[in-house]
C-alpha positions, 0 to 999 in steps of 0.5 A: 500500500502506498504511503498516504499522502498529508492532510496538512501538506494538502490544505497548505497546497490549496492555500497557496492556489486560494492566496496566490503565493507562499508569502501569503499562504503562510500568513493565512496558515499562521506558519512561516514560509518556510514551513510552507515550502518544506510542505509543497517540497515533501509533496514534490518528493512523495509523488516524484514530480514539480508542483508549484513554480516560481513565475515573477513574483506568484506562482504557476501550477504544473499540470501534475500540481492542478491535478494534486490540486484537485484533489486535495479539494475533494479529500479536505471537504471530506474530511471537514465535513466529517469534523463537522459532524464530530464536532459535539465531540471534539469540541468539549475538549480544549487541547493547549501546548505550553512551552516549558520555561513558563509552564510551572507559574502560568499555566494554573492561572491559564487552566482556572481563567478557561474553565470559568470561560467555557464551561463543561469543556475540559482542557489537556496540556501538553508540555514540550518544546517550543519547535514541537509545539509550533508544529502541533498547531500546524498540523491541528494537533493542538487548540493553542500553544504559548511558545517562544518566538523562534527565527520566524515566530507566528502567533500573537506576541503576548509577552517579552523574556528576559534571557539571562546566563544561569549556572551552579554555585559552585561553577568557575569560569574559565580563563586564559581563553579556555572555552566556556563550557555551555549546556543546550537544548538538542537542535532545532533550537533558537535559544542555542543559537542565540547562545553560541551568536552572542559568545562569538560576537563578544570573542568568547570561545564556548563549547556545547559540553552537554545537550537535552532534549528537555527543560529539566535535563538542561536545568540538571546539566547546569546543577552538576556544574558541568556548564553554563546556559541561556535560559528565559525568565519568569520571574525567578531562577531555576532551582539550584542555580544562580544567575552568572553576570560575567557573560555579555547580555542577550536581551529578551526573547518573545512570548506568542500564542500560536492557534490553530486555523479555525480554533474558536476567535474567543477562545484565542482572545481568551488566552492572550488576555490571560497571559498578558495579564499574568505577565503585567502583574508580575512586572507591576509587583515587580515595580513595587518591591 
């Protein structure tokens, strides 16, 4: 049997023939364009043949691409037709991704602000990376998710993060021009890069000494001594660690609410509310400490 071909590879194809180009696609997707391209490139590689060409500053179908085209029309209004009909079901549950820099203090306030906003629905987290989570509302895995602002962030801005260079008590940086020894999380990753960029920029050689594909392993890294790490704040500190002021400042990284194409407007208003609020209190706190 063959592979089965995309959902989502086909509703961004018929997005670029209704928007008339990529730029626009990935607009009305709430994805990057880059994301959008990698979708047409892996149809391309599926069926072995060109779909969509440059042609000035849109783009032409091939005649394999208007065939695909329609019918990937034809195999979306099933299958929409058939969440429309699932609908009652599907729609009791709220499914939120949340990022794990922020989820232990937002995520109660977030949990308590949707249950009174739509009541006898129940809501599902899910914590994970921001790369991962981007990807789950692409694909309509996930209702919303809060993600850091990556090389080409989507999603509304709801908040911005102060990046700071964290390490153990009893960590000692180096000298005589000895690397420092940094822990990061696995790539993708824009934290990692923007680590690395500003070391080299400042003419600080840095080695990634360990790598994690989660918060907690990252955090645990550090606590053992074994490295430094560029982290985002919310207030305070990872457990275990303190902040490390010998480093060169990175400034801050954004917060966004990235929703699935479709999601209930109210609920989307609803989450960036929250959050901003949640971000606003705790500055003024700040303010008045």
């Amino acid at each position: 049997m063959p592979d089965p071909l995309d959902l989502v590879h086909l509703r961004t194809l018929v997005t670029i023939a209704d928007c008339g180009g990529f730029h626009r696609a990935a607009a009305a997707l709430r994805v990057s364009q880059s994301t959008v391209s990698q979708h047409v490139r892996l149809l391309e590689r599926r069926l072995k043949e060109p779909l969509v060409e440059r042609a000035g500053r849109g783009v032409r179908f091939t005649a394999p691409g208007e065939a695909l085209l329609v019918e990937a029309r034809r195999i979306l209004a099933v299958h929409d037709e058939s969440l429309r009909r699932l609908e009652v079901v599907t729609e009791r549950v709220i499914l939120v991704g949340c990022t794990e820099h922020a989820a232990d203090q937002m995520l109660p306030q977030l949990l308590d602000a949707m249950r009174h906003g739509f009541p006898g629905r129940s809501v599902r987290f899910r914590i994970d990376r921001s790369t991962q989570l981007a990807q789950g509302v692409a694909r309509g895995a996930l209702d919303l998710a809060v993600v850091l602002a990556g090389a080409e962030p989507f999603g509304t801005p709801v908040a911005e993060l102060p990046l700071h260079w964290y390490a153990a008590p009893q960590f000692t940086p180096p000298g005589d021009g000895t690397p420092w020894r940094v822990v990061a999380f696995e790539e993708p990753c824009g934290l990692r890069q923007r680590a690395l960029q500003t070391l080299e920029l400042a003419g600080e050689p840095a080695d990634v000494i360990a790598e994690s594909t989660s918060l907690d392993g990252v955090v645990a890294a550090v606590r053992a001594g074994l490295g430094v790490a560029l982290l985002p704040s919310t207030g305070r500190a990872p457990a275990g660690l303190v902040a490390l002021h010998q480093l060169p400042e990175v400034g801050t990284v954004g917060l966004h609410v990235a929703a699935r194409r479709g999601i209930d407007p109210e609920l989307e208003r609803m989450a960036c509310r929250v959050i901003e609020d949640f971000f606003a209190t705790r500055a003024h706190l700040r303010s008045v400490a």
